[in-house]
C-alpha positions in Angstrom: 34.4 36.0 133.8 37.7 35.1 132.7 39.4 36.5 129.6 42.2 34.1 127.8 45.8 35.5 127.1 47.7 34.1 124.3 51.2 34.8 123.7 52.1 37.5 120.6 54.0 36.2 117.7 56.0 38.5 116.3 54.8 40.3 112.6 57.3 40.0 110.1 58.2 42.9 108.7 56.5 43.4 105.7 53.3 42.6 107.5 53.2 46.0 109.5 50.3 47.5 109.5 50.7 51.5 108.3 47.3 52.2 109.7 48.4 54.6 112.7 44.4 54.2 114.2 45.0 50.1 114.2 47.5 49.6 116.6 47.7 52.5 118.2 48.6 50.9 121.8 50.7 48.5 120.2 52.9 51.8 119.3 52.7 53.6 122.5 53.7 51.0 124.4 56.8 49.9 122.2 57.0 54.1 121.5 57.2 53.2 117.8 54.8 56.0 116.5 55.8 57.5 114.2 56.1 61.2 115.6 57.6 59.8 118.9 61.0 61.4 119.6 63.8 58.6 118.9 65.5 57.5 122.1 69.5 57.2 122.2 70.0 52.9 123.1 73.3 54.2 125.5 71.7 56.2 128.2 73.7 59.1 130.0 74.6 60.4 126.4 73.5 63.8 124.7 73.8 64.4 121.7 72.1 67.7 121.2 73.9 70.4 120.3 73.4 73.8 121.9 74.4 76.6 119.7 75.7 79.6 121.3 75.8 83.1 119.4 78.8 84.3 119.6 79.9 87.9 118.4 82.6 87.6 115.7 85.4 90.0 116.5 87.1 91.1 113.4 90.8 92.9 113.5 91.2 95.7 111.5 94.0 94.4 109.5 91.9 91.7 108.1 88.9 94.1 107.1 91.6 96.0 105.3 92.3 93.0 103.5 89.2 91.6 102.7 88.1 95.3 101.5 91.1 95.2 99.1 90.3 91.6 97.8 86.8 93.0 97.3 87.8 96.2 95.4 90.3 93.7 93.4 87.0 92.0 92.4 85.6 92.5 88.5 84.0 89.8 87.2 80.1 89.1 88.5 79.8 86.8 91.2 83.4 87.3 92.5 82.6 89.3 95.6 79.6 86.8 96.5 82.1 84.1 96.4 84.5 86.0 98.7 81.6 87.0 101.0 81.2 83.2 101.5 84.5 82.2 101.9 85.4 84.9 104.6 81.9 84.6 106.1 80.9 88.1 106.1 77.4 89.9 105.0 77.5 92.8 102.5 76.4 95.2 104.7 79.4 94.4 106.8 81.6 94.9 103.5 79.5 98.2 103.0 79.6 99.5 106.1 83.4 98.8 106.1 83.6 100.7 103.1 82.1 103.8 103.9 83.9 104.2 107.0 87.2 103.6 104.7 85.7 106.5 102.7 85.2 108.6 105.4 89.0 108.8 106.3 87.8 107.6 110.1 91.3 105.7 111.0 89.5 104.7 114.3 86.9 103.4 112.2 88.7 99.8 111.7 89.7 99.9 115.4 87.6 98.3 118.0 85.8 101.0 119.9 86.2 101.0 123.8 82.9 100.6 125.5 81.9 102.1 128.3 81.2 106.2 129.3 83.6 107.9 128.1 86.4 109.8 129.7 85.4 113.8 129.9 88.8 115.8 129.1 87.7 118.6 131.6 87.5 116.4 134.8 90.4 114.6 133.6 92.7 118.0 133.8 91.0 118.8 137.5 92.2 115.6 138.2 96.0 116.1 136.8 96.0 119.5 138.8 94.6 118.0 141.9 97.6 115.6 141.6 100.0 118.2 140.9 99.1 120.0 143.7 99.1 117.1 146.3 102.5 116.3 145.0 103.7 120.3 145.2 102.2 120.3 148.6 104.4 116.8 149.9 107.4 118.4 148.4 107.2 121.4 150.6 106.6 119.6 153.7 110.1 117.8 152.8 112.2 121.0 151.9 110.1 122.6 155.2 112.0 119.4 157.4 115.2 119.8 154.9 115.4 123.5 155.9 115.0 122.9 159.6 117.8 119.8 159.6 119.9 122.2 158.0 119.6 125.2 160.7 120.5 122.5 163.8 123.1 121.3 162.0 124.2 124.9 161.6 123.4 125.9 165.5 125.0 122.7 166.7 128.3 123.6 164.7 128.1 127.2 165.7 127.5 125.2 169.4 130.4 122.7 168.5 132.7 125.6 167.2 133.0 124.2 164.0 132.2 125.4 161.3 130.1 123.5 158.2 132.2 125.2 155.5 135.2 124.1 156.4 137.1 127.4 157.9 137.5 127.0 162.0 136.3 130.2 163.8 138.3 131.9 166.8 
């Protein structure tokens, strides 16, 4: 049995059919359906965007000022406004606030991260120090003194004598 292929003529385009059971192949195989993915024509190009959170760091001389703006703020809708503009939340402008209130100056600071240092193991380590360096500088007056007696002994030796007088 032999099956007859004729040629497709193009359907103008107010001819589609919308039916998305009728030509279903017709679709897949052009990839025209309508919840197929849209393919870029110039291949090797990507055009998605991969956002990447990023941790905003804000210096404390700009909180200041943006907690002064907002305190010079009266009529409604003023500090929503400047909440948009500098891009912050209002618990970021709260939080900022009570710290102000609470008189913590390291509060607007950014906080070192990390253990932190204890005080007591930090003074073991300054008198460990100090006594390493004590210790070197008594080996060096130790080999001072001993240069200084041959230097005597030799004189005495020489008969000269290292404070200037000649004995007889």
């Amino acid at each position: 049995m032999t099956v007859h292929q004729q040629p497709k003529a193009p359907m103008p385009a107010g001819q589609r059919v919308t039916d998305p059971g009728a030509s279903q192949g017709a679709r897949r195989a052009t990839e025209d359906a309508p919840g197929s993915p849209h393919q870029d024509p110039r291949p090797g190009t990507d055009s998605e965007v991969i956002a990447h959170a990023k941790r905003r760091n804000i210096p404390p001389a700009q909180k200041r000022r943006i907690l002064e703006e907002a305190d010079r703020c009266t009529k409604p809708g003023e500090i929503g406004a400047l909440m948009r503009r500098e891009g912050i939340y209002s618990s970021a402008l709260s939080t900022w606030r009570r710290q102000r209130e609470a008189g913590d100056l390291a509060a607007l600071t950014p906080q070192k991260r990390g253990p932190k240092t204890d005080p007591h193991r930090a003074e073991a380590a300054h008198v460990a120090a100090l006594t390493r360096e004590r210790d070197q500088l008594k080996v060096r007056l130790d080999k001072a003194l001993l240069v200084i007696d041959v230097q005597k002994k030799l004189a005495a030796l020489l008969g000269n004598s290292i404070d200037g007088t000649e004995s007889s």
